[in-house]
C-alpha atoms as a printed R data frame, in Angstrom:
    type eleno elety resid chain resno       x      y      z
1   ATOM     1    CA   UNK     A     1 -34.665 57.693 72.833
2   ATOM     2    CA   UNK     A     2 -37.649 57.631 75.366
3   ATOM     3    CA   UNK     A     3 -34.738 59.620 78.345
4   ATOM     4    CA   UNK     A     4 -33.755 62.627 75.973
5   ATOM     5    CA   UNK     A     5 -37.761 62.405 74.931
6   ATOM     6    CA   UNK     A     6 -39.057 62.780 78.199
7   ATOM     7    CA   UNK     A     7 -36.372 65.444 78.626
8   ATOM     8    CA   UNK     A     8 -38.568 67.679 76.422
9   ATOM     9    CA   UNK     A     9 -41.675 66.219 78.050
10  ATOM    10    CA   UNK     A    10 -40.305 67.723 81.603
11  ATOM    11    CA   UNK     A    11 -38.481 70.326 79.986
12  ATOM    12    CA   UNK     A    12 -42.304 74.811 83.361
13  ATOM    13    CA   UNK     A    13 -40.672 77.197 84.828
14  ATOM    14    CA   UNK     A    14 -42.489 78.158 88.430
15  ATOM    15    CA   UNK     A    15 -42.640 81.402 90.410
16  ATOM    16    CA   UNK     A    16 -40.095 82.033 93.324
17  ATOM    17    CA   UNK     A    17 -43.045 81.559 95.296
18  ATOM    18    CA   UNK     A    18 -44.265 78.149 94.091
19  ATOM    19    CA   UNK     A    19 -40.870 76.436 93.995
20  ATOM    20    CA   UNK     A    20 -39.643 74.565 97.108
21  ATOM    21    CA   UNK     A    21 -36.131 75.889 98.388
22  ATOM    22    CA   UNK     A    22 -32.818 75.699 96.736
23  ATOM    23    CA   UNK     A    23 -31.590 73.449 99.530
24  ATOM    24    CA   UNK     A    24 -34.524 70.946 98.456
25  ATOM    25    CA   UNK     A    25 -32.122 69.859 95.366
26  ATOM    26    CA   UNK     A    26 -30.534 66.687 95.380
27  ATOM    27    CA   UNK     A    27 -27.759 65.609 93.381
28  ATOM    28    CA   UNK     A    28 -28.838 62.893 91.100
29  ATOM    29    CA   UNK     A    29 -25.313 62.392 88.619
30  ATOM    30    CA   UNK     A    30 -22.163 63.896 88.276
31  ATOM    31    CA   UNK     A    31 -19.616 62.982 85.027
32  ATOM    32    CA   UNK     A    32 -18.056 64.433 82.643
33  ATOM    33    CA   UNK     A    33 -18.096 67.737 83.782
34  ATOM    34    CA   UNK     A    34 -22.235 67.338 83.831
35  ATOM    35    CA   UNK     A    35 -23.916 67.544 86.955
36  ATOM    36    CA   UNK     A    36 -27.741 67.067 87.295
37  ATOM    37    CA   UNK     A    37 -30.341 67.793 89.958
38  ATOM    38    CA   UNK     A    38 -33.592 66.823 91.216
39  ATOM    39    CA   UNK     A    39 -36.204 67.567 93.547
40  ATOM    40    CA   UNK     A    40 -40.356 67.747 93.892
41  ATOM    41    CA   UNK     A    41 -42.769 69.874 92.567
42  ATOM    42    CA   UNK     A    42 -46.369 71.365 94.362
43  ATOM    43    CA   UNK     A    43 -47.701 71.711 90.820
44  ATOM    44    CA   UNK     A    44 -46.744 67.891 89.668
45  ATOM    45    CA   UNK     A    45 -45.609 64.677 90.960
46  ATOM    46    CA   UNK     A    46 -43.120 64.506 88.065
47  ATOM    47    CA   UNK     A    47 -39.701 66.015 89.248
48  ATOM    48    CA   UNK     A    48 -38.055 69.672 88.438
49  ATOM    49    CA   UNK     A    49 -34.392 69.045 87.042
50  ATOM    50    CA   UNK     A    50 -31.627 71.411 87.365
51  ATOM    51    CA   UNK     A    51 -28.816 70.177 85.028
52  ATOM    52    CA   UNK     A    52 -25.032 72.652 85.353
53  ATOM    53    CA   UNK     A    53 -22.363 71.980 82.742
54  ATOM    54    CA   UNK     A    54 -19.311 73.567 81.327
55  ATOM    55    CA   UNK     A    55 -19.814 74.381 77.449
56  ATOM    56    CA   UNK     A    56 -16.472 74.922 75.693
57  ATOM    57    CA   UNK     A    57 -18.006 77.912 73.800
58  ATOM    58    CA   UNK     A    58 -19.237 81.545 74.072
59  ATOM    59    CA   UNK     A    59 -22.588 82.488 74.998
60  ATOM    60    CA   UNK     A    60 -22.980 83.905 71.539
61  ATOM    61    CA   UNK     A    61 -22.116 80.678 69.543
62  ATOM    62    CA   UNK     A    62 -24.770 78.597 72.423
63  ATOM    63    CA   UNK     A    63 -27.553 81.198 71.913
64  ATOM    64    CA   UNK     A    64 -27.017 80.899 68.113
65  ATOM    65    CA   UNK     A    65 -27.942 76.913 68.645
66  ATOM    66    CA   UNK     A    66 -31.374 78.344 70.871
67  ATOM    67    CA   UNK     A    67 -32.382 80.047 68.371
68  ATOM    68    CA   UNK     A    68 -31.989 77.596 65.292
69  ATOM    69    CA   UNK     A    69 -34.990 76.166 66.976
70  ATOM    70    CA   UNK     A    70 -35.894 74.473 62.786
71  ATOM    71    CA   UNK     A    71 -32.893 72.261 63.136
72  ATOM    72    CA   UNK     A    72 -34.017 71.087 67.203
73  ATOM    73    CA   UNK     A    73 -34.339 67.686 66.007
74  ATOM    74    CA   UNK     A    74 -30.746 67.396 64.884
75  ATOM    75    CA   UNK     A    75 -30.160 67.008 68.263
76  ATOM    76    CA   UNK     A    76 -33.285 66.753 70.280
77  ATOM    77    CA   UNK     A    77 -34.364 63.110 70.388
78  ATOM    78    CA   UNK     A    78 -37.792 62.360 69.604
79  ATOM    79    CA   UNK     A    79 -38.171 65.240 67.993
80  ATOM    80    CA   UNK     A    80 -40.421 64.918 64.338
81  ATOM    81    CA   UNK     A    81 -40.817 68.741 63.605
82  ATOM    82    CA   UNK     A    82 -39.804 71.834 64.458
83  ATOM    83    CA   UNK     A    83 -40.338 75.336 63.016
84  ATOM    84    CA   UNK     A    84 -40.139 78.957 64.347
85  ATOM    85    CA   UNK     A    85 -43.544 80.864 64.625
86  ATOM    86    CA   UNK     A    86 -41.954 83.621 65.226
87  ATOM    87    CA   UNK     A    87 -38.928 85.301 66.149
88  ATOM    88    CA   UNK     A    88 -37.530 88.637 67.134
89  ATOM    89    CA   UNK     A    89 -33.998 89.022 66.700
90  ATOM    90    CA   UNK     A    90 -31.804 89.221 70.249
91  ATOM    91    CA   UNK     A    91 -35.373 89.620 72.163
92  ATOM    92    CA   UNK     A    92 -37.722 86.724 71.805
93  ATOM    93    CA   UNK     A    93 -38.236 83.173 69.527
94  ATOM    94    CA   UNK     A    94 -41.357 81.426 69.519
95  ATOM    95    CA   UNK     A    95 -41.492 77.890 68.094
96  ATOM    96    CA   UNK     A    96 -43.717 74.871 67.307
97  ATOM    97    CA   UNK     A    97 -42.486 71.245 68.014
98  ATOM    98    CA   UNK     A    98 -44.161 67.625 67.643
99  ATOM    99    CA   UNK     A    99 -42.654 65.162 69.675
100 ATOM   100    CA   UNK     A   100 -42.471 60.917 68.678
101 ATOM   101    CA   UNK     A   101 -43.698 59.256 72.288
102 ATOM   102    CA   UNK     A   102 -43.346 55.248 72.249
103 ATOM   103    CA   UNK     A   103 -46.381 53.100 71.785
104 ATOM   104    CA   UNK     A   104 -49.040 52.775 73.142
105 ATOM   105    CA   UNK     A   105 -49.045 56.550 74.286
106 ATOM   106    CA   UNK     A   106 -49.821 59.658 72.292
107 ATOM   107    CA   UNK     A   107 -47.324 61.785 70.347
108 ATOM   108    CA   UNK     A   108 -46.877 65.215 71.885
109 ATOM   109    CA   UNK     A   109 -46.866 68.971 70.610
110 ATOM   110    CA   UNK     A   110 -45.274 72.047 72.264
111 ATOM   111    CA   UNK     A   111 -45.661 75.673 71.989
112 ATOM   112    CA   UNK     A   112 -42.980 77.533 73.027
113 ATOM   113    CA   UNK     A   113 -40.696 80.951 73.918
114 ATOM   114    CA   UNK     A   114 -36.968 81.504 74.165
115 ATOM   115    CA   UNK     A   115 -36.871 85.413 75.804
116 ATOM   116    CA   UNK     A   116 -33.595 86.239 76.004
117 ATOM   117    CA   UNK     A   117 -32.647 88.858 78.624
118 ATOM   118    CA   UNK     A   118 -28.819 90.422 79.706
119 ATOM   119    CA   UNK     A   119 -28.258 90.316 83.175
120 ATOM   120    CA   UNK     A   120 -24.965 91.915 83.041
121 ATOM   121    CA   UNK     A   121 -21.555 91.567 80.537
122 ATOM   122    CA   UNK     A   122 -20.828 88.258 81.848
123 ATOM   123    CA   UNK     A   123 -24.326 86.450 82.340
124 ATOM   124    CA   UNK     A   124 -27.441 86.226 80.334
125 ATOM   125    CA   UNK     A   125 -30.990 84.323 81.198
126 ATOM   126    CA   UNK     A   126 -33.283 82.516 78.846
127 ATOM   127    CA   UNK     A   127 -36.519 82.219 79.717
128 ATOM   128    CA   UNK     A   128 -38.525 79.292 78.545
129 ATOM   129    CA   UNK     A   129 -42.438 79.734 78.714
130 ATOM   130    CA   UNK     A   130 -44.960 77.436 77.579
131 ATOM   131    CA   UNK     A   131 -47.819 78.732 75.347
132 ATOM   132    CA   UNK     A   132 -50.215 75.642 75.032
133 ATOM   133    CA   UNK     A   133 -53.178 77.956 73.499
134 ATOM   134    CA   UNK     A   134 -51.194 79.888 70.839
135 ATOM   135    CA   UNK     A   135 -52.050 77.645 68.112
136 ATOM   136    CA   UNK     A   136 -55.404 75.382 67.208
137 ATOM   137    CA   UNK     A   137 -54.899 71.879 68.828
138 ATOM   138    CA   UNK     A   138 -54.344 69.071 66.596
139 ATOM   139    CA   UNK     A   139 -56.026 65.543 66.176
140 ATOM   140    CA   UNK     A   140 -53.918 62.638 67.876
141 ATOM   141    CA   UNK     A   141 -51.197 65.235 69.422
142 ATOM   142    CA   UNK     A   142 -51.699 66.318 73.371
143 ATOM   143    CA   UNK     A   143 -50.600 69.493 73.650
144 ATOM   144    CA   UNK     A   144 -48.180 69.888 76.795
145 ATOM   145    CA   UNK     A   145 -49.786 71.839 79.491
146 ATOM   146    CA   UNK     A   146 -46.666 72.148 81.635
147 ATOM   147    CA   UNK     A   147 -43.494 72.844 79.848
148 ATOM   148    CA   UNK     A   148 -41.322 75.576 81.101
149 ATOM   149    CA   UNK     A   149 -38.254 76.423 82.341
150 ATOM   150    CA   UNK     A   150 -34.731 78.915 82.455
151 ATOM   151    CA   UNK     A   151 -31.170 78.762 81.098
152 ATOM   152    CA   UNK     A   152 -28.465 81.081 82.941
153 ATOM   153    CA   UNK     A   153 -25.547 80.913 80.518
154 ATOM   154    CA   UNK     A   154 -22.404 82.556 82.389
155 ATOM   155    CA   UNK     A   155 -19.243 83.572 81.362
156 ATOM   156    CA   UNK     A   156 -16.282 81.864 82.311
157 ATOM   157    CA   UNK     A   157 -13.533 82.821 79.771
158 ATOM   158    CA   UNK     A   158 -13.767 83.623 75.803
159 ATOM   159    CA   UNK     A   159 -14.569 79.944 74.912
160 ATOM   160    CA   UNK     A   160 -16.041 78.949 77.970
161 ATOM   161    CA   UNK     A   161 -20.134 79.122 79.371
162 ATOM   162    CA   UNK     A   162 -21.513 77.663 82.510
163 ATOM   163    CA   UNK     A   163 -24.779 76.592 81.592
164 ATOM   164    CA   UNK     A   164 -27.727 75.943 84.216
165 ATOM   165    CA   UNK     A   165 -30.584 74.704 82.934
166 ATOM   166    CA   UNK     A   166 -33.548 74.990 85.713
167 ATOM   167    CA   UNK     A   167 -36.856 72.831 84.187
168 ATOM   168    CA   UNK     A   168 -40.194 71.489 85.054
169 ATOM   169    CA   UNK     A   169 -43.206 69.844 82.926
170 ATOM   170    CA   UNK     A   170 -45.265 67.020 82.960
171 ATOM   171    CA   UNK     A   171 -46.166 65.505 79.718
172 ATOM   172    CA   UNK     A   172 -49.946 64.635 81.107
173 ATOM   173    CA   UNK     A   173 -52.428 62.167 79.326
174 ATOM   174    CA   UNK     A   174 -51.808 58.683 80.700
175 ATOM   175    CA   UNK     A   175 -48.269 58.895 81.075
176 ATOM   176    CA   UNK     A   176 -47.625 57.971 84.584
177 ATOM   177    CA   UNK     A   177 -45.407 60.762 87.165
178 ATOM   178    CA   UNK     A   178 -43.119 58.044 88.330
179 ATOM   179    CA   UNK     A   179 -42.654 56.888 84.772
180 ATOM   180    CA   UNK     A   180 -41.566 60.483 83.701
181 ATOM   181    CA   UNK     A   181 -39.237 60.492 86.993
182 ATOM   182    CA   UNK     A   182 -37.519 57.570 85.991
183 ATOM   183    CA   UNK     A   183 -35.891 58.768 82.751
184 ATOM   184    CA   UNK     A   184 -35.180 62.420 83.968
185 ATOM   185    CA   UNK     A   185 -32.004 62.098 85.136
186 ATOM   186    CA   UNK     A   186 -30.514 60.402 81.760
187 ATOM   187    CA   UNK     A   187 -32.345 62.733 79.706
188 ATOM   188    CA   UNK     A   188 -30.976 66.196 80.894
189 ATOM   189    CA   UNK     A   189 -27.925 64.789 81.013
190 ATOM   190    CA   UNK     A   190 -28.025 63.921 77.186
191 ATOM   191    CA   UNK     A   191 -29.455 67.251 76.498
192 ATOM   192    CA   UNK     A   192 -26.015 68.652 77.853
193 ATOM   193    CA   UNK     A   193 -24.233 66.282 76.076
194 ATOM   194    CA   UNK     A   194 -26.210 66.914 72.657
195 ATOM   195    CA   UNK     A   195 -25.512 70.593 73.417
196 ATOM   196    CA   UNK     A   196 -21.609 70.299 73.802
197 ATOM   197    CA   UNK     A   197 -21.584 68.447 69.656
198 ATOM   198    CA   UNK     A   198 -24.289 71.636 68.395
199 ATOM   199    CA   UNK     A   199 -22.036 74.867 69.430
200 ATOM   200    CA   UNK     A   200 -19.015 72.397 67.626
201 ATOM   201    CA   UNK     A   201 -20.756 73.154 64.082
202 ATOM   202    CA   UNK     A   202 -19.509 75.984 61.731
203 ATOM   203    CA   UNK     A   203 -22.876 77.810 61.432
204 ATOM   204    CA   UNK     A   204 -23.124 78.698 65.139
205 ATOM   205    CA   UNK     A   205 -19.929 80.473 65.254
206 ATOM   206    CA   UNK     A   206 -21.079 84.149 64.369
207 ATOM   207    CA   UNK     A   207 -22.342 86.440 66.770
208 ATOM   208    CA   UNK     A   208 -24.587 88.983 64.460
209 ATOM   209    CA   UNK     A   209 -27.313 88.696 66.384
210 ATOM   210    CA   UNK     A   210 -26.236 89.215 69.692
211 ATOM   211    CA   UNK     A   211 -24.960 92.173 71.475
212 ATOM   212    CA   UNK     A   212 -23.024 90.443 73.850
């Protein structure tokens, strides 16, 4: 539990500027058609992730399982609650989530946006941004400071995406950096994983809300 958990804990996306160089990534794992990234950070000692896999589905039918963000913890682990704050359709999601964290530290909460933007026919980006201030703070739940990040979803035939998922965060409080670091590589590999089983189910299959 505590790898895909810490998964959401490092799931922040930084400025072109701020990020080190894409030769700076090093490969961590590679199985199963899953191949996972890491390299350091100026804004945190915890490591940025970059995790590539093949999906065996549309981009429609994986952006349908974004933006279900109510049912995250039927596949997000550690997950306690999600619901959407706000969404508009094809553009934009915003969503609440408490996170379970194991004894003795502190659960976690996260405030945050899907905006989902159309590079071209074949390739669309989702941006993840973290919005730590858009709700009141609540007793016993540290609010992530640092949790952003990007999908680029590309097309590879009608029932197959590439998916990159680029992310950074660090769940702060007294959970140490090289903890974090430890369980990064296992955990974005389990988020592919859990990703493959959502776009399997029935409900994800209709593209209404997409045009593309």
């Amino acid at each position: 539990m505590y790898s895909i958990l810490v998964l959401i804990l490092s799931l922040n996306w930084i400025s072109p500027s701020e990020s080190p160089g894409e030769e700076d990534w090093k490969k961590a794992k590679d199985k199963d058609g899953i191949t996972i990234y890491t390299r350091g950070s100026e804004l945190t000692r915890v490591k940025e992730f970059k995790a590539i896999a093949s999906i065996n589905a549309p981009i429609s039918t994986i952006l349908n399982v974004f933006w279900d963000a109510e049912s995250s913890c039927e596949w997000v682990q550690g997950c306690q609650q999600s619901e959407v704050i706000e969404a508009i359709p094809g553009k934009s999601l915003k969503y609440y989530m408490e996170i379970r964290v194991p004894f003795p530290f502190h659960d976690r909460d996260l405030i945050q946006s899907f905006l989902f933007e159309k590079i071209d026919k074949k390739k669309v980006r989702v941006h993840l941004k973290n919005l730590p201030d858009d709700l009141e703070r609540r007793k016993k739940l540290i609010r992530l400071e640092i949790a952003e990040g990007e999908w680029i979803l590309e097309k590879i035939s009608e029932n197959e995406t590439r998916a990159t998922l680029k992310y950074l965060s660090d769940p702060g409080g007294s959970i140490p950096a090289w903890l974090t670091n430890l369980f990064i590589v296992d955990g974005s590999f389990g988020y592919m994983e859990g990703l493959r089983k959502m776009v399997k189910k029935d409900k994800y299959q209709d593209n209404k809300t997409w045009d593309f």
